[in-house]
N, C-alpha and C positions, 0 to 999 in steps of 0.2 A: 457588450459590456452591461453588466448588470447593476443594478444600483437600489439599496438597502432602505427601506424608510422604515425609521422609528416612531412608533403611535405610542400615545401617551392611553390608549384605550386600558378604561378598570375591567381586572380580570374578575369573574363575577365565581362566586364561590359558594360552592353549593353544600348545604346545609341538610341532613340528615333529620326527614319529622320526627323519626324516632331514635331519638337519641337520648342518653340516659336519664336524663329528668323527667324524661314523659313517661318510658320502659316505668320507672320506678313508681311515678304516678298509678300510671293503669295497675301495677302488681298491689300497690296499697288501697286504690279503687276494691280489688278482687279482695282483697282479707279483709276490709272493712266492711263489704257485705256476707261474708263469710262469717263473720264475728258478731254484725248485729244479727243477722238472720240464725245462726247457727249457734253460735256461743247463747246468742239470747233467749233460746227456746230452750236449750239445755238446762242451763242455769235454773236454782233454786229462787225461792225470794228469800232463804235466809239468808241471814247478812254475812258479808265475807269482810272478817279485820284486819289489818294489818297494824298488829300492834309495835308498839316503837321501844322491847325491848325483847329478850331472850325467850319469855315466856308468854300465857294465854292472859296471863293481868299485865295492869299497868296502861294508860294511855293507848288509844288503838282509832287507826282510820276506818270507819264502817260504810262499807258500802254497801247496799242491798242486790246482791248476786244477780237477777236477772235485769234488774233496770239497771247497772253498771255494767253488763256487758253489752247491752245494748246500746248506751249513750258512748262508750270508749270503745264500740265499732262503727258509729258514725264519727266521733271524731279521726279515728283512722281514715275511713271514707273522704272525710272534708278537706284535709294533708292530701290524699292521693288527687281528689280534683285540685286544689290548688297547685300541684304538681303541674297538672296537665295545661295551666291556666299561661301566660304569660309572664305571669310574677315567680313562678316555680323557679326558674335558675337562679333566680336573686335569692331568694331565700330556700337553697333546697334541702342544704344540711339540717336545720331546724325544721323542715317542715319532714323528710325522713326519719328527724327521731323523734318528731311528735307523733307519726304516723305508726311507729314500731312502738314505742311506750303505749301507744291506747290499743293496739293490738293484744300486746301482751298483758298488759291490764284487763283488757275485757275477757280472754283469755286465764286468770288467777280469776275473777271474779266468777267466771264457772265451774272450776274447780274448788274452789275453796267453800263456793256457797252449797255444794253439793256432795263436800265431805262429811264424815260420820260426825256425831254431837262428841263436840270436846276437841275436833281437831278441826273445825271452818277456821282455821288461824294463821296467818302465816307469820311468824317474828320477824321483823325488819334485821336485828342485828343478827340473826344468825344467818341469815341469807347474806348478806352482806360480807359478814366474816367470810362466809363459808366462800362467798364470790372469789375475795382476793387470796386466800388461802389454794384454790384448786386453780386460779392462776399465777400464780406463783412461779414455776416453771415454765410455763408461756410469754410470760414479759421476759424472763431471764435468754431463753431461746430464743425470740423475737430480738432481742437485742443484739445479739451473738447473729442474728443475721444481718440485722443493718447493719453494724461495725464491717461485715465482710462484704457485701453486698455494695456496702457505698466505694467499697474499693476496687469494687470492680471482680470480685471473687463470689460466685454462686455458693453458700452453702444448704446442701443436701443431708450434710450431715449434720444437724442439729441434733436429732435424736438418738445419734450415737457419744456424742458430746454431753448432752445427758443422762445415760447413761454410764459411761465411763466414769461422769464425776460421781452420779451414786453410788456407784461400787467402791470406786476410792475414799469415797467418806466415810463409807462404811467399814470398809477392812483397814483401814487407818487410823479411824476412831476409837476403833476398836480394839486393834494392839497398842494404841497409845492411851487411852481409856483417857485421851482428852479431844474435847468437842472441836476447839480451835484449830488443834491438829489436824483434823477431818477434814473441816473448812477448808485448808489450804491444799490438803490431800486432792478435797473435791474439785478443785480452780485447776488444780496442775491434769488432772486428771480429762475434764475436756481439753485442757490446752496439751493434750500426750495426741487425743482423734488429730485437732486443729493444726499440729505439727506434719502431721501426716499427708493431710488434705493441700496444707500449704507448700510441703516436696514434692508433690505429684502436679498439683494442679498448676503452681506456678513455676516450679524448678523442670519439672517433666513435660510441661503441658500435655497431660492428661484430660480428657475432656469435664469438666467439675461436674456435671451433674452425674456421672457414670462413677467417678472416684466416690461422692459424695455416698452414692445408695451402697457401693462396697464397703465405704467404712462404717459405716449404720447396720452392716450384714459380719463384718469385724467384729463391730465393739457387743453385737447380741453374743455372736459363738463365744469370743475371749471371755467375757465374763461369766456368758455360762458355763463355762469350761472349768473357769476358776472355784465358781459357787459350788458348782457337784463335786469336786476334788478337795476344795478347803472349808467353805461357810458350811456347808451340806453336811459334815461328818463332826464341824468341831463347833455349834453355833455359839457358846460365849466366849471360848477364842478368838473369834473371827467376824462375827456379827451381830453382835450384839452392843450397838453404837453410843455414846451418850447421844443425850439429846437436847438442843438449845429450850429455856424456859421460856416465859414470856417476859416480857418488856414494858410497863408501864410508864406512859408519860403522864405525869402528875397536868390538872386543868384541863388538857385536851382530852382527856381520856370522859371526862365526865359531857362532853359535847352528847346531844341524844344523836341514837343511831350510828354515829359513823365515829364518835370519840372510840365507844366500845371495840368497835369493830377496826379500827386503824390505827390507836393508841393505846390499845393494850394485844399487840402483837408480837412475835417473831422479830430475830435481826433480820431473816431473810426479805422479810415486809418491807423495815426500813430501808433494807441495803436497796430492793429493787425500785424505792419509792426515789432515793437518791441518784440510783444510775440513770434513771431516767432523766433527771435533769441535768445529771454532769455531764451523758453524752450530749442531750440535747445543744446543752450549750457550748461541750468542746465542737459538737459538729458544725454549728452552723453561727458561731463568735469568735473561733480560735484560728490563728495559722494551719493547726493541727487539720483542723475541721478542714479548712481550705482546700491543704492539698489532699486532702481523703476525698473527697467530692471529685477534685481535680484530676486525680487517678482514676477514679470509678467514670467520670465521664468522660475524661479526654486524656490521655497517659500521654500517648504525644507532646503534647503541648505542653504539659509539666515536665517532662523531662527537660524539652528545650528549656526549661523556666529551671533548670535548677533542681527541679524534685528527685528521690534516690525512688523511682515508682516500685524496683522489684522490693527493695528493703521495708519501706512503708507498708505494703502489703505482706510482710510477714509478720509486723509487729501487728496491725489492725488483726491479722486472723488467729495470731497466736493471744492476743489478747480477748476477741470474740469467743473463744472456745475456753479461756477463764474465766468469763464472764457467766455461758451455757452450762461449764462444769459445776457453777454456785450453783444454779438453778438444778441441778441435778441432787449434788447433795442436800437441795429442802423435803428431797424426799428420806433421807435414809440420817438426816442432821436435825428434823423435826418430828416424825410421825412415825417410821416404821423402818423395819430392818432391809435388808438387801432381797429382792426375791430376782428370778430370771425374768428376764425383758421389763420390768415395773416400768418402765414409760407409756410402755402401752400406745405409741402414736403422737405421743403427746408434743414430741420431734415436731412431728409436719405439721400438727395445728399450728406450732409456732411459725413455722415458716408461713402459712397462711394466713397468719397476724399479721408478720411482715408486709405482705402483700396488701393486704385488707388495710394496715395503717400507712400506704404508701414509702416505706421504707423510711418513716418518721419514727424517734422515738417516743414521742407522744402516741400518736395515730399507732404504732404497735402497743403501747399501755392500755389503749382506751378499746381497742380489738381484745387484747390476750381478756381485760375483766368482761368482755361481750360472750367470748368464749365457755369463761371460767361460768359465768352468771348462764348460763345453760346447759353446766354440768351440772351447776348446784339447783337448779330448776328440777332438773332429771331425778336428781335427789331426795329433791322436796316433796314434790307428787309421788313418787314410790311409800316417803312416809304416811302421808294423810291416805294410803290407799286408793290411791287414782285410778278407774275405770281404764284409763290408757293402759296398753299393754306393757310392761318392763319391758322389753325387747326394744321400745319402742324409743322408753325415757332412755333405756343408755344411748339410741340413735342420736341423740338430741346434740349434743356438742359437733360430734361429725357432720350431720342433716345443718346446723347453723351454720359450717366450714362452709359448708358445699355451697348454702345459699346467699352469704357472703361474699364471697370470692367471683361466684359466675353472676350472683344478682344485685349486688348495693356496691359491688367498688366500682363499675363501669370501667370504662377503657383508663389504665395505669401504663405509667411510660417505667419501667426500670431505668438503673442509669445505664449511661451509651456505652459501656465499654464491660457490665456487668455480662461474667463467664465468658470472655477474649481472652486468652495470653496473650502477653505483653512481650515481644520477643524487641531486647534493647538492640538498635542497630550498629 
């Protein structure tokens, strides 16, 4: 006869030295000597401004190019030791984006102080603008994926979702020669992919990430299909869209730097400044929010509770792909006509906003402008004729994706039930 004894012994748990706080320590350790050492021998002494409106006049921060990249690569440096320090997991978000701010600062102060006379300048607001403007479709697709994502449904296809809606806003705007029309052309137009995605992935169980890349390979051929047959042969017939004006809010708009630049915008500005917080707060305030969580992480147990898991996740995904469709039409409802594939990738950045902001909609806001703010960098240095090679600046959004995703979001948990079928018993 054998006989069981229970020990109350503590199971001792073992704890990994390099674990994200440290990793990110030593990487900002390395660009911090990299930036004083290297940005700061680069660097001019002439002074690099950033002035706080549009143009070369007016108010402007002066920093002297070489001893500014040199003082804002040791402040990089001091972030990545304090990382390494004890105190690093208590304070690591602020001490990561004080470590990324003086990188990238010592980094503008090499360049700026070292571009031709008349152009050592960088405008605050048009950077700025220019930031949320190129993210734009990024918040919108990042949203369109945590709506689907927290339900427990992978989407892969954001970038056909955007897509689809620029096309639809465009040939819809365009035969109705009104903008609103487009608009709504554009919302039905992701939620046509998101319809799709949601018969296969939930009705077929199909595997979502395989569905997702076929309909991303869908929504390119259909439209281009459509463009060389109809936009291609008849362009004011058919492509030639109105286009939303801007928007001024009277007092905010005169705030320096960011009044400009966020108060005298685009609807699509507002709309996604808004969604961000209605999701935010339907997701994690509401019933609604509740059981979207509930299904995304435990379908089970909501069902026993009551919840309709397959029907909720038609509405969350046929809703997330009206949401990505807006974001589609800001390209073909604000700026420019229909061309073939115009997203250009801009799909998976979003999904990698997703990621990068934890399937938060906040934390996807503050990724999609991290993003967008390294297109418009890309940008900005091609103006002032930057030594870097173009090949290099358009890298620069991707090369951010890549080193976001695999190096400053560290270990992310998805929810438990994200890309499962749900099969009801």
């Amino acid at each position: 006869m054998s006989t069981m004894i229970a020990t109350d012994a503590p199971v001792a748990v073992v704890q990994r030295f390099w674990n994200r706080t440290r990793i990110s320590g030593a990487v900002l350790v390395a660009a911090g000597v990299v930036a004083a050492a290297v940005f700061g021998s680069l660097a001019a002494e002439q002074q690099a401004r950033f002035t706080l409106s549009e143009t070369a006049g007016g108010a402007a921060l002066r920093i002297p190019g070489n001893l500014g990249a040199v003082l804002f690569g040791l402040a990089t440096l001091a972030a990545g030791a304090l990382l390494l320090s004890p105190y690093g997991v208590r304070w690591f978000r602020w001490l990561l984006g004080v470590g990324i701010v003086g990188f990238v600062v010592s980094f503008l102060c090499w360049q700026i102080s070292t571009a031709p006379t008349g152009q050592n300048f960088m405008p605050m607001v048009n950077i700025v603008r220019g930031t949320f403007l190129l993210a734009l479709p990024l918040i919108f697709g990042s949203l369109a994926g945590v709506l689907c994502e927290r339900s427990g449904v992978v989407n892969v296809a954001i970038e056909g979702q955007l897509l689809m809606g620029a096309f639809a806003g465009a040939l819809i705007g365009t035969m109705s020669g009104n903008v609103w029309v487009g608009l709504i052309a554009a919302a039905f137009g992701g939620a046509f992919i998101s319809l799709l995605l949601a018969l296969f992935a939930i009705r077929y169980l199909v595997d979502q990430v395989v569905i997702g890349i076929v309909l991303n390979l869908f929504a390119i051929g259909l439209t281009g299909f459509l463009y060389e047959r109809l936009m291609q042969t008849d362009q004011p017939a058919y492509n030639q869209p109105p286009h939303f004006g801007t928007w001024e809010i009277p007092l905010l708009s005169d705030i320096p730097v960011l009044g400009p630049a966020l108060f005298r915008g685009s609807i699509f500005l507002y709309l996604a400044l808004i969604l961000v917080v209605v999701i935010n707060v339907a997701l994690f305030r509401t019933r609604w929010g509740l059981r979207t969580r509930s299904i995304g992480e435990h379908p089970i147990a909501a069902d026993t509770l009551g919840v309709r898991v397959l029907g909720l996740r038609y509405r969350n995904v046929l809703l997330a792909g009206m949401v990505a469709g807006i974001g589609g039409g800001s390209y073909t409802l604000l700026l420019y006509s229909f061309t073939k594939n115009m997203i250009g990738g801009k799909g998976f950045i979003a999904l990698a906003a997703m990621i990068f902001g934890r399937w938060s909609p906040t934390g996807a806001l503050l990724a999609s402008l991290f993003f967008g703010f390294a297109d418009q960098l890309g940008a900005y240095l091609g103006a002032i004729s930057s030594a870097i090679p173009s090949q290099f600046l358009a890298m620069l959004p991707y090369l951010a994706t890549l080193l976001a995703v695999a190096g400053l979001v560290g270990r992310v948990r998805a929810p438990a039930a994200d890309g499962k079928p749900y099969i009801k018993a």
